[in-house]
C-alpha positions in Angstrom: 10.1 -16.7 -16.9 9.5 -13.2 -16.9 10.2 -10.1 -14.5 8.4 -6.6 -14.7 9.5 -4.4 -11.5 8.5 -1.0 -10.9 9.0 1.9 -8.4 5.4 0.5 -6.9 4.0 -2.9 -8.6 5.8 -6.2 -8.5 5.1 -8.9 -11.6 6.9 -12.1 -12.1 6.3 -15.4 -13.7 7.6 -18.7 -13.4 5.8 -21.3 -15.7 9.6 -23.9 -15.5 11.6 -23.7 -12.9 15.6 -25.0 -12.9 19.2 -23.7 -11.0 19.5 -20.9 -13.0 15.8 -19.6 -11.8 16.9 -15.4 -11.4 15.6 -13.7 -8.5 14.5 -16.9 -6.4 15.6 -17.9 -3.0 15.5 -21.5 -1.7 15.2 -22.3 2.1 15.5 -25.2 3.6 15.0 -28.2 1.7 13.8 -26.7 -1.2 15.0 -27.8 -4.5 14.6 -28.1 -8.2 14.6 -31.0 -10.5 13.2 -31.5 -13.7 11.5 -28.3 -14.2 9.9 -28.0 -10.9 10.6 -27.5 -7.3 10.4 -29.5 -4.6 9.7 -27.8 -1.2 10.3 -30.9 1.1 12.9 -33.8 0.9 11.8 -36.0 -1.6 15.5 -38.4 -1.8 16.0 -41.9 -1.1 19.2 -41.4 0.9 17.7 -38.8 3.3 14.8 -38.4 5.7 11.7 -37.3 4.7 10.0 -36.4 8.4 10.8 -33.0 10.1 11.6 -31.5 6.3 11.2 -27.7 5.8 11.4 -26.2 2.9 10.4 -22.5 1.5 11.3 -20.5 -1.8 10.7 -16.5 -1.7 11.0 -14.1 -4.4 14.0 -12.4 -3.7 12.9 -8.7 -4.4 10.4 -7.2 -1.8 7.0 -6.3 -3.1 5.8 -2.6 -1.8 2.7 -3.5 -0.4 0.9 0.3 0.8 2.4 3.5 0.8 3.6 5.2 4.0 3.3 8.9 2.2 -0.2 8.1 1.1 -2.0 5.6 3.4 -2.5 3.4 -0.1 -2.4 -0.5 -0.3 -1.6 -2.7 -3.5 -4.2 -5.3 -4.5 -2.5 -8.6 -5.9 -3.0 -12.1 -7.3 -1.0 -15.0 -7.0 -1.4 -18.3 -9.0 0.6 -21.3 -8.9 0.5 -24.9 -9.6 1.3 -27.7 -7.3 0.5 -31.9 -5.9 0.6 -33.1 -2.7 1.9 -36.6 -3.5 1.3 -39.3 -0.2 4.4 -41.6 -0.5 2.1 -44.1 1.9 -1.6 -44.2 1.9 -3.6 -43.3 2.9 -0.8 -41.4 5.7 0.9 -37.9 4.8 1.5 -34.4 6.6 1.4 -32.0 7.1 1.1 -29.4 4.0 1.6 -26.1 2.6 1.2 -22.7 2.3 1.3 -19.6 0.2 3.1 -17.1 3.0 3.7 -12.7 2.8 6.1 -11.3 5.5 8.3 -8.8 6.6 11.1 -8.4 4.2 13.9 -10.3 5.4 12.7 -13.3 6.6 14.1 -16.8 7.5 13.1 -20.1 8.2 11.1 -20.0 12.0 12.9 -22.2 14.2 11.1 -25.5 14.8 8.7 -24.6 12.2 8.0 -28.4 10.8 5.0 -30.2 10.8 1.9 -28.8 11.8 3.6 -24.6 11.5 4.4 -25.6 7.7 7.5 -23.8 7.6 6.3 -20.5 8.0 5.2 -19.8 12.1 7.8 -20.7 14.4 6.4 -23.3 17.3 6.7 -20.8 20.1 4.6 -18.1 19.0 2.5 -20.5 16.5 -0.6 -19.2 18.1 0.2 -15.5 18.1 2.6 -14.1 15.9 2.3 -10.4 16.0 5.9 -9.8 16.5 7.1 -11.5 13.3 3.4 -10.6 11.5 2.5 -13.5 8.9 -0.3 -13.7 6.8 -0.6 -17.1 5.1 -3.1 -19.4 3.0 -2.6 -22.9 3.9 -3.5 -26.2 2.6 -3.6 -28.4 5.6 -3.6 -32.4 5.1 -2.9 -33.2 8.8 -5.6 -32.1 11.6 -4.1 -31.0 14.3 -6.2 -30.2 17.7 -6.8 -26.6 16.5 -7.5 -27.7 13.1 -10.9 -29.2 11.1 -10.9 -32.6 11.1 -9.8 -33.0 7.5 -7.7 -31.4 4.4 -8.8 -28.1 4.2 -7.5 -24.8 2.9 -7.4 -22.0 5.7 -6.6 -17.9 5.9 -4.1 -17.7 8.8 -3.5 -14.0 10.1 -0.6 -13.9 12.7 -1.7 -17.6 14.3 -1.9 -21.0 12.8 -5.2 -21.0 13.8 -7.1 -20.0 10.6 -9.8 -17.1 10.4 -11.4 -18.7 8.0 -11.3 -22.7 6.4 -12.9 -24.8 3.5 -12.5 -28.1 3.4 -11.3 -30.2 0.7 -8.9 -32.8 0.0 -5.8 -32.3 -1.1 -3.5 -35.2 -1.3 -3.5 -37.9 -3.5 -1.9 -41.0 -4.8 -0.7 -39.6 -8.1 0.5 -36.4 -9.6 -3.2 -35.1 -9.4 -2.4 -31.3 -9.5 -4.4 -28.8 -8.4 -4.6 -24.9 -9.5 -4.2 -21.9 -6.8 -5.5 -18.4 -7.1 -5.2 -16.1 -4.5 -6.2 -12.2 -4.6 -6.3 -9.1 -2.9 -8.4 -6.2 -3.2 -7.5 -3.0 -1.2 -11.0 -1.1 -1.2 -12.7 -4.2 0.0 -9.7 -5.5 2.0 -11.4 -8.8 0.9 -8.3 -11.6 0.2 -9.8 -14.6 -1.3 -9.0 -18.2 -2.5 -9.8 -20.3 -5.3 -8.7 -23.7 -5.8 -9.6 -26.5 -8.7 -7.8 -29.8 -9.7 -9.4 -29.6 -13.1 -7.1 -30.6 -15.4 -8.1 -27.1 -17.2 -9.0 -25.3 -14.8 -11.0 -21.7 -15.5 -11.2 -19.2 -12.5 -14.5 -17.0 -13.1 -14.1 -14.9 -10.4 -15.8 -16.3 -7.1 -13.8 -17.4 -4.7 -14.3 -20.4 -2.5 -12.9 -19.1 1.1 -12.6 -14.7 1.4 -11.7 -13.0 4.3 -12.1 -9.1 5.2 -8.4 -8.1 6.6 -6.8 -4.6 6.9 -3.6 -6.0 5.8 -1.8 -2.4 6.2 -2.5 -2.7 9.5 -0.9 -6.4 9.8 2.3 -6.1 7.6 4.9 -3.4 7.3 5.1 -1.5 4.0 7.8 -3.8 2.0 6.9 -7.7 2.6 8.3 -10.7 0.9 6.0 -13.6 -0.7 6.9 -17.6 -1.2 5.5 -21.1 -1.2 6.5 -23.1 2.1 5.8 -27.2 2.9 7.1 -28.9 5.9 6.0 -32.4 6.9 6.5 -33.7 11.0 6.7 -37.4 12.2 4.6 -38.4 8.6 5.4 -37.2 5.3 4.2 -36.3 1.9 6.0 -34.8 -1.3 5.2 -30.8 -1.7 5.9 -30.0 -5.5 5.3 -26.2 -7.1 4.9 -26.3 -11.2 4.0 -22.9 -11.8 4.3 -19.5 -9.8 2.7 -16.1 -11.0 2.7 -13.4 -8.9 1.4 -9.7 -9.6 0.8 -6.2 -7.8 -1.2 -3.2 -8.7 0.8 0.6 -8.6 -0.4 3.2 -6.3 -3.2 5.6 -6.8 -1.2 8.7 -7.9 -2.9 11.9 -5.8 -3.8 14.5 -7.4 -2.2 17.9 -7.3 -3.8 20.8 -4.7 -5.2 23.7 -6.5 -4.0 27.0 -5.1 -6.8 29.5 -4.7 -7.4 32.2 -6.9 -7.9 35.8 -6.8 -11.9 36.7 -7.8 -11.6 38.6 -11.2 -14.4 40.9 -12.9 -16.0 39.0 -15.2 -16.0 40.9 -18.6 -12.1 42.1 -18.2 -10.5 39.1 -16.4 -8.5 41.9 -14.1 -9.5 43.6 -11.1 -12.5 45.9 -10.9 -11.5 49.7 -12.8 -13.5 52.9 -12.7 -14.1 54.1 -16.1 -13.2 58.1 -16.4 -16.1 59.4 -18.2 -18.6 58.3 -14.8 -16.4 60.3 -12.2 -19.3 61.8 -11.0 -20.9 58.7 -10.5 -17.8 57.5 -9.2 -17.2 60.7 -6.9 -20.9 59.4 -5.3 -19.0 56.1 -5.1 -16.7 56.9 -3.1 -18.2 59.0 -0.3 -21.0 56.2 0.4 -18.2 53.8 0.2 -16.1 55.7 2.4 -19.2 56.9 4.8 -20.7 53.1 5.1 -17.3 51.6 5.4 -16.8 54.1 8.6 -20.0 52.6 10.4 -19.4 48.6 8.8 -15.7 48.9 10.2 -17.0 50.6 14.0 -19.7 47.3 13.6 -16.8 45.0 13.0 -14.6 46.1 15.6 -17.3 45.7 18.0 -18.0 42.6 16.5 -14.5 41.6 16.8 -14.4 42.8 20.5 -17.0 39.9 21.6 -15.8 37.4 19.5 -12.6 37.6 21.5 -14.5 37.8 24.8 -16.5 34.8 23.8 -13.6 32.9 22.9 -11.8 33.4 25.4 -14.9 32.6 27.8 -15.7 29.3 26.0 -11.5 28.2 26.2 -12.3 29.5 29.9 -15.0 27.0 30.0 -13.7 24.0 28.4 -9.9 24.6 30.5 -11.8 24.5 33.9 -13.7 21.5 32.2 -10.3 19.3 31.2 -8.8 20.1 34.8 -12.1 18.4 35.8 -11.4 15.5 33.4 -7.5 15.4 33.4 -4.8 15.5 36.1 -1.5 16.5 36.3 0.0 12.6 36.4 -2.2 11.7 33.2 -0.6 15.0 31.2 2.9 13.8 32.3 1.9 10.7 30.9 1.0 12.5 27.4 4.3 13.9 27.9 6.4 11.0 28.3 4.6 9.6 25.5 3.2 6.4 27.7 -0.5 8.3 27.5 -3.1 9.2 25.4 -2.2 12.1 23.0 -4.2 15.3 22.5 -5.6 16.0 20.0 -6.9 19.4 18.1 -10.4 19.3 16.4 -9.1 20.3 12.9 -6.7 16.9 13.1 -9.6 14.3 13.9 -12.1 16.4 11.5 -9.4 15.5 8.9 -8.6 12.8 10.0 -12.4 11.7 9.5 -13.1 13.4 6.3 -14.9 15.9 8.2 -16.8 13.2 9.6 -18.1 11.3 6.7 -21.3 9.4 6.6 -19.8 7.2 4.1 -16.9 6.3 7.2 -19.1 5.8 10.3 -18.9 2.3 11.7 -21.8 2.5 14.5 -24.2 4.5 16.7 -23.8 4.3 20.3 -26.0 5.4 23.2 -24.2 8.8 23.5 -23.1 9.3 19.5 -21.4 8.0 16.2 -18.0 6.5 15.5 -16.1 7.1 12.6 -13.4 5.6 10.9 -10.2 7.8 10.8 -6.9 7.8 9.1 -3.7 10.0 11.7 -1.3 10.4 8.7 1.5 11.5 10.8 1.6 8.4 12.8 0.1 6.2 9.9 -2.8 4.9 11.5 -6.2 4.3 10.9 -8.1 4.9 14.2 -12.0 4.9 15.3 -13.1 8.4 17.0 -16.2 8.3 19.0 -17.8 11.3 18.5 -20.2 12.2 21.9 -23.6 13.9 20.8 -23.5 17.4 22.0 -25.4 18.1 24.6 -25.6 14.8 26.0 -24.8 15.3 29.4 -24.2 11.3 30.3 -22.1 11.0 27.4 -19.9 13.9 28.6 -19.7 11.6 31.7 -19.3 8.8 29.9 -16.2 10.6 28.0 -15.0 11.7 31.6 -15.0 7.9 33.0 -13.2 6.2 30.0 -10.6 8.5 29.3 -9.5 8.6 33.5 -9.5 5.1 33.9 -8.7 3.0 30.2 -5.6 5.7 29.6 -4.0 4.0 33.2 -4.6 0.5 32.1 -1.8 -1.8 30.3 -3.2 -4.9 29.4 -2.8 -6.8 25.6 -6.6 -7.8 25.8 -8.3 -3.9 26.4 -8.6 -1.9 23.2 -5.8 1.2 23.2 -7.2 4.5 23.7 -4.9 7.1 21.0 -5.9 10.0 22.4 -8.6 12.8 23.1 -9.9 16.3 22.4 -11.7 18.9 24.0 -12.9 21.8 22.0 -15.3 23.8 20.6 -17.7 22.2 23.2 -17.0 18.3 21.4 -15.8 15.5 23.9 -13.8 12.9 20.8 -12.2 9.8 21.4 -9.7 8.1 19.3 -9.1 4.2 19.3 -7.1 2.0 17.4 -9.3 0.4 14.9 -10.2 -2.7 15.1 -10.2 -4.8 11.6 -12.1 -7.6 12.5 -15.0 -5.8 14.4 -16.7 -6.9 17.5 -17.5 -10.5 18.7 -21.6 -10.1 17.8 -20.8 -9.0 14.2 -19.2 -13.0 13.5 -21.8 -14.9 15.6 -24.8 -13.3 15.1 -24.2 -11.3 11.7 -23.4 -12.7 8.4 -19.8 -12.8 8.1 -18.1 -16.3 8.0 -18.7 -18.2 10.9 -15.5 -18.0 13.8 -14.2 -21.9 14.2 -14.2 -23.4 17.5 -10.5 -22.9 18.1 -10.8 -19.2 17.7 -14.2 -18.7 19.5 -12.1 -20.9 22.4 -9.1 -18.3 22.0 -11.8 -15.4 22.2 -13.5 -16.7 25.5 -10.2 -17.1 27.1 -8.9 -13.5 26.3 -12.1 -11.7 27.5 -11.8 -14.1 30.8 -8.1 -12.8 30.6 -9.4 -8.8 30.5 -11.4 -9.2 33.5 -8.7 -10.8 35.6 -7.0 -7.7 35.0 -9.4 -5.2 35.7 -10.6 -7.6 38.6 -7.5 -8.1 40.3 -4.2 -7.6 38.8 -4.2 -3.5 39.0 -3.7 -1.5 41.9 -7.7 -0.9 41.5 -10.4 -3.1 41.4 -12.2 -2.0 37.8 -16.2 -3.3 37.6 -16.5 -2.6 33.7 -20.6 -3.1 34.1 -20.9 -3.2 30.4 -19.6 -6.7 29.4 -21.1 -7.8 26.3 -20.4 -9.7 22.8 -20.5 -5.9 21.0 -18.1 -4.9 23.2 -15.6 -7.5 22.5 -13.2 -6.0 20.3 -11.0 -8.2 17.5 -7.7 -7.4 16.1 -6.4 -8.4 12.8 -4.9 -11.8 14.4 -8.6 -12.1 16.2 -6.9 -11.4 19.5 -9.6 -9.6 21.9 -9.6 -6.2 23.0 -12.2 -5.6 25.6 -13.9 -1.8 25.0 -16.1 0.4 26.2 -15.0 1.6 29.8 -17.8 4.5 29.7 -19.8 2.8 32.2 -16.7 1.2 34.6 -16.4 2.5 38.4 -12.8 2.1 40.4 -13.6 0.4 43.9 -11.8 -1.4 46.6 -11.0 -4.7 45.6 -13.5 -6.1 48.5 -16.2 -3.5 48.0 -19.0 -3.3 45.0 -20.5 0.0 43.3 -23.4 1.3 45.0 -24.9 3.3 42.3 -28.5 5.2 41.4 -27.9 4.4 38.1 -29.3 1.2 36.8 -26.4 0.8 33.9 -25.9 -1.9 31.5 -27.4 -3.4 28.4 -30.7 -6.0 29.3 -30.1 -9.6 28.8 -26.2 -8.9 30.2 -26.9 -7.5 33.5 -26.9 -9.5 36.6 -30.3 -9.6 39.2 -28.4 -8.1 41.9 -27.9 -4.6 39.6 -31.8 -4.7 39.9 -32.4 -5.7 43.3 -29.9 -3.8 45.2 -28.5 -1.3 43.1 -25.2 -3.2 43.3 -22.9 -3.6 40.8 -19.2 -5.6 41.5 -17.0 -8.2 40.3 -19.4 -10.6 40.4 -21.9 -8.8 38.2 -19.3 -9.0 35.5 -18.8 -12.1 36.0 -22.8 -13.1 35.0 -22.3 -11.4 31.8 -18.4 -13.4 31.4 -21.5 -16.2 31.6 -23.5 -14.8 29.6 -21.0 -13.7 26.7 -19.3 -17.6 27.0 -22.9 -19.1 26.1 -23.2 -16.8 23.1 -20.0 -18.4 21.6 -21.1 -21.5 22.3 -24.5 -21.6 21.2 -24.3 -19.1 18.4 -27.5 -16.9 19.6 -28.2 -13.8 21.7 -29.1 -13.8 24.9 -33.1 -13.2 24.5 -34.4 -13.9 21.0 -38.0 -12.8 21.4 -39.3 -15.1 18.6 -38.3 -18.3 19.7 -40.9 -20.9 21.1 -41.5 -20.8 24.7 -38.5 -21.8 26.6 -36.2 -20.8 24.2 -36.6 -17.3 24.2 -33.7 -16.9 27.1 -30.6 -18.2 26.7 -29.5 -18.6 30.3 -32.7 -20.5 30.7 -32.5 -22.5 27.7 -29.3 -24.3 28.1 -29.8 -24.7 31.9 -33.0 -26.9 31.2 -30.4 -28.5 29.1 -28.4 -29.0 31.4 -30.5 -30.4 33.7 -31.7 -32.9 31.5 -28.2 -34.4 30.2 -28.6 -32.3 26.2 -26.6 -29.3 26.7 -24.7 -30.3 22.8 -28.5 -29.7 21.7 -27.9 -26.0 22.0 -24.4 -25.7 20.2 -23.9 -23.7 17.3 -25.3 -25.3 14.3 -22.2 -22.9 12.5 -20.1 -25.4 13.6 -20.9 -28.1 12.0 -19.9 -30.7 14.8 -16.4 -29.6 14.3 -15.7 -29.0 17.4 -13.3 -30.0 20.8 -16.1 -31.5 22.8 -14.0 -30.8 26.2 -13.4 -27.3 25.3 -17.1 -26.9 24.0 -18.2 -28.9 27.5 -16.2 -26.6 29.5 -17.1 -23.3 28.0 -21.0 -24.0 28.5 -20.5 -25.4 31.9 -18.5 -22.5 32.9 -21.4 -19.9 30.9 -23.8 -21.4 33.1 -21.9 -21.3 36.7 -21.1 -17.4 35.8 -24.5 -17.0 35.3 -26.1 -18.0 38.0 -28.9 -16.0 39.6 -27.2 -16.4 43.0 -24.1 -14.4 43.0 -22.7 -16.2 46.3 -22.7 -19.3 43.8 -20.7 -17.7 41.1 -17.1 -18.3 40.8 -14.3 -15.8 40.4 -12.9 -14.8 37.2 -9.4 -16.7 38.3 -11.7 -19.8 38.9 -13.0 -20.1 35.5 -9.9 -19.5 33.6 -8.6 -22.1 35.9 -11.9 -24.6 34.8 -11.0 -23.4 31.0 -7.3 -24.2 31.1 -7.9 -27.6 32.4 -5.9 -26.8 35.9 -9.3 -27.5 38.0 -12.2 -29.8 37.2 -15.1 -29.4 35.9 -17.4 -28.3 38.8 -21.2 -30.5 38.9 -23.9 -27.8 38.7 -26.7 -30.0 39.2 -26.9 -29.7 43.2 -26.3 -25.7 42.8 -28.2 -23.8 39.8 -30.6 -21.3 40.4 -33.1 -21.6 37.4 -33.4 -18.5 35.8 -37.1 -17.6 35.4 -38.7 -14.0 35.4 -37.5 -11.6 37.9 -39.9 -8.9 39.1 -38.6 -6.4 41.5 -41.2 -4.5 44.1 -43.8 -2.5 41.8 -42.3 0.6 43.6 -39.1 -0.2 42.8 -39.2 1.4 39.5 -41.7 4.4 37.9 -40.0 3.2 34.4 -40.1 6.2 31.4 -40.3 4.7 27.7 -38.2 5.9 25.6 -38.6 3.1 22.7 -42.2 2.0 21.5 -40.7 -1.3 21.0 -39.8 -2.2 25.0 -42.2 -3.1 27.7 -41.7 -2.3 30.9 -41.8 -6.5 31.7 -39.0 -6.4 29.0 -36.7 -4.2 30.9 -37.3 -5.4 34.7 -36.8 -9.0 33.3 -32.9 -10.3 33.0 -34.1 -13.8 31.3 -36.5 -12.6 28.9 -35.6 -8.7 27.9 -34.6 -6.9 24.7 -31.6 -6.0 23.5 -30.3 -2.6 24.3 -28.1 -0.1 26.3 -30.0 1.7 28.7 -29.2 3.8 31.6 -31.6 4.6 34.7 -31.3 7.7 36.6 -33.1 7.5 40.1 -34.2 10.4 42.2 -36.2 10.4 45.9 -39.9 10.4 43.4 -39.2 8.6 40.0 -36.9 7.0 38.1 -36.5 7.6 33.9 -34.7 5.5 31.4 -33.3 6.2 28.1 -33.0 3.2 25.7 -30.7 2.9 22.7 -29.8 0.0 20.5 -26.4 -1.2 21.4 -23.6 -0.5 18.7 -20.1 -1.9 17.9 -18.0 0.9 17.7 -14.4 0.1 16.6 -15.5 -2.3 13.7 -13.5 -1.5 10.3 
């Protein structure tokens, strides 16, 4: 055994284990004997179901750096067998585990929590934060259907999952490495049974986490096991365990006075030119008379232009803010206030290298608020951009009022020097599109069932648990927001209206992103609860199927999504359009009622659409599945009155069939502006904005 412990890295190594292991502490059932450790019973005269057992290293490892912002990249490697006492029957497994220093045995935290999540809060543990790599031999309803190692961030549902088996007969062991790595925020996973066993490198299961913005600074690592109403034998043989030191910052440099070049001192007047010099002296003193009358005149309108432009931009924030929402700031329940210079630091002076996305009405950067130790996204409105400004106006009056654990968290705001900035909390998992549609690891079914249930959760909020009705008009997959624990937080309020909760939005503006938006926006100029509730539909098909809502260059009749999987439907194959991601590993009720409900959300008919309360009741199982044979409206094209629209381009790449057609259109944000003669609309490609 060895120890190396610093002021910032943590190294320790246990190749033999025994009762006189220093700096070790067992929990549970844990034990030694004969040179290893034995997490769960393993005794003749004592149970061997319901058995918890953990060890921990007994100092806390530093894990980032309040002072600083820095992380610590690690690697862990240890040795162990899974050992079924009755084949082909064990459970449940184990896990490497990092928490909050201090920690204890969960209660009720055997079988399928493995010691480490307490049963209560398995599926969302963000009050006692846990990051944890299992190695699963029992498959629960949210897990894969065999062993399988899995990246578990706050929930015993894993992120991520690779499966392999993992108990045997014998003493087969098999060899762990896990790692960290702080600029990449990429923890990975390598596991061989070899019996030498070589890691090159290349891991079999990564995952991209934040993990500053999951675990406090000083955390605690160990090896847990638990087994449940079947049992297994949990045994460690080796345990490494290393952390990197902090960057050291490097000293400021104070500025220094400009010398003369060839004396190193300040500029002299040699004697023997006085003449010269007397020359000097009067021009200098002549010209400095008229420079200094220029500056003070210069100085004079500066400070009537400043005080003009604060003029400007007060009467503008007395437009934007009220006196209720500053006494929020003030009690601290509201979003803060920024000044320029603190988000322009913040940002790195608004870095290329740090912008996550480009929306309709400007960029989002990633940002770092040292004094509250957080990293943050700032959407930065394009100047000029007179909807943005309105957009800015919209989402700071009516997100800053709401209270809800699935809408993203506006920080705070500024207002000067003509810039409209928001800041959010940043997101470490991205948006929803980015893990269906980009090339990240595909979400499993339990989380993409977890994710369609929190955005049905947001809109019940917005729809009818505030004082307000909120229509957010702007429901889509990039605007589904995921935290570190792959909780969603519903974003983007720029486009959302306040109404009675009985009356719609009648609007001039045509607002919304194509292949989301609902008929009735078109036909009417409508937009309410039920509008949102189409692109709920539309959003719940995406998860299921794994593809956007209009894909351009598939074959006919599988170019919209809606209309897709309602010929599907109608023909008895709606599994024919699941994910192929998921690899049939799947809940079929779950998967059955998420596309059913898609489809009765999106129905052209909005009369035939249910509430939002109705199809969280359908996805929780408290109301049945409703037949939609007798009442779907096939989608097919949808072309409004040829006066209805005189439609601008503003991308080569749209037709105008494109953007009057709900089935069959592009991808995009757009806005349309009417007036009594013509109407012109600006098109954008749709951006995630609070991705890390």
């Amino acid at each position: 055994m060895s120890l190396i412990i610093s002021a910032n890295a943590t190294s320790f190594d246990y190749s033999f284990f025994d009762s006189n292991s220093k700096n070790l502490i067992f929990q549970g059932n844990s034990s030694v004997t004969d040179g290893f450790v034995q997490l769960t019973t393993n005794r003749r005269d004592a149970l061997l179901n319901n058995s918890v057992g953990r060890i921990l290293y007994a100092e806390p490892v530093h894990l980032w750096d309040s002072r600083t912002g820095k992380v610590a990249d690690f690697t862990t490697r240890f040795s162990f067998n899974i050992k079924m006492l009755f084949p082909p029957d064990g459970a449940d497994g184990m896990a490497f585990f990092i928490v909050p220093n201090g920690s204890q045995i969960p209660p009720n935290s055997e079988g399928s929590t493995l010691g480490v999540f307490a049963e209560k809060t398995k599926f969302n543990s963000t009050q006692s934060p846990v990051v944890a790599v299992e190695f699963d031999t029992f498959p629960n309803s949210f897990d894969p259907r065999t062993d399988h190692v899995g990246i578990d961030i706050n929930s015993i549902i894993s992120v991520a999952t690779w499966n392999r088996t993992l108990k045997y007969a014998n003493e087969t062991r098999g060899n762990v490495w896990i790692g960290y790595n702080s600029s990449t925020k990429i923890l990975g996973v390598y596991l061989s049974f070899d019996p030498n066993p070589v890691f090159d490198g290349n891991y079999v299961l990564t995952y991209v986490v934040d993990l500053k913005t999951v675990l406090p600074e000083w955390i605690d690592v160990g090896l847990s096991a638990a087994t449940g109403s079947s049992f297994e034998v949990h045994n460690i043989y080796s345990w490494e365990f290393n952390s990197t030191e902090f960057p050291s910052n490097s000293s400021d440099r104070g500025s220094q006075t400009p010398k003369d070049p060839a004396t190193g001192n300040g500029v002299v007047i040699d004697g023997k030119k006085k003449k010269n010099s007397i020359g000097l002296v009067i021009g200098i003193v002549v010209g400095g008379t008229f420079v200094v009358g220029g500056l003070g005149l210069g100085l004079i309108y500066l400070v009537w232009w400043k005080k003009r432009n604060s003029a400007v931009e007060k009467e503008e924030e007395e437009d934007i803010f009220d006196a209720s929402e500053d006494d929020d700031y003030v009690r601290g329940t509201g979003p803060r206030r920024f000044t320029y210079i603190e988000l322009d630091r913040a940002t790195n002076h608004f870095a290329t290298d740090g912008k996550l996305g480009e929306g309709g009405f400007g960029g989002v950067y990633r940002g770092f608020i040292s004094d509250s130790n957080l990293d943050v996204a700032v959407k930065r409105v394009s100047s000029g951009s007179k909807q943005g400004k309105k957009e800015f106006v919209s989402e700071v009056r009516i997100i800053s009022r709401l209270r809800h654990k699935n809408l993203v968290r506006l920080i705070g705001w500024c207002h000067e020097r003509s810039e409209f900035l928001l800041v959010y909390e940043l997101m470490p998992n991205g948006s929803l599109d980015s893990h269906i549609f980009g090339k990240k690891a595909g979400l499993t079914w339990a989380l993409r069932y977890k994710i369609a249930l929190g955005l049905a959760s947001a809109l019940l909020y917005l729809h009818e648990e505030w004082e307000q009705c909120i229509v957010h008009r702007d429901i889509k997959s990039s605007n589904v927001m995921l935290d570190s624990a792959f909780n969603v937080k519903l974003g983007d309020f720029g486009l959302a209206r306040l109404v009675d909760h009985e009356m719609a939005v009648k609007t001039t503006m045509i607002a919304g992103t194509m292949g989301y938006l609902a008929p009735e926006c078109f036909t009417s100029g409508k937009a309410g609860k039920e509008s949102d509730v189409y692109s709920f539909g539309v959003v719940a098909l995406e998860i299921a199927c794994g593809r956007r809502p209009v894909e351009p260059s598939e074959e006919e009749g599988k170019v919209g999504l809606v209309a897709w999987v309602s010929e599907l439907y109608a023909n008895g194959r709606l599994f024919e359009a699941v994910d192929a991601r998921l690899n049939m590993d799947f809940d079929e009720l779950q998967l059955e009622r998420l596309m059913v409900v898609g489809l009765w959300c999106s129905n052209l008919d909005h009369n035939l659409r249910p509430s939002i309360r109705q199809a969280i009741s359908v996805l929780n199982f408290d109301s049945a599945l409703p037949d939609l044979t007798s009442r779907m409206s096939m989608p097919t094209y949808f072309m409004p009155s040829k006066h209805a629209f005189d439609i601008s381009q503003a991308s080569s790449s749209t037709t105008t069939d494109s953007l009057i057609n709900p089935s069959y259109a592009s991808i995009g944000s757009y806005t349309t502006t009417s007036s009594s003669s013509n109407t012109s609309t600006k098109y954008s490609a749709s951006a995630s904005l609070l991705r890390s």
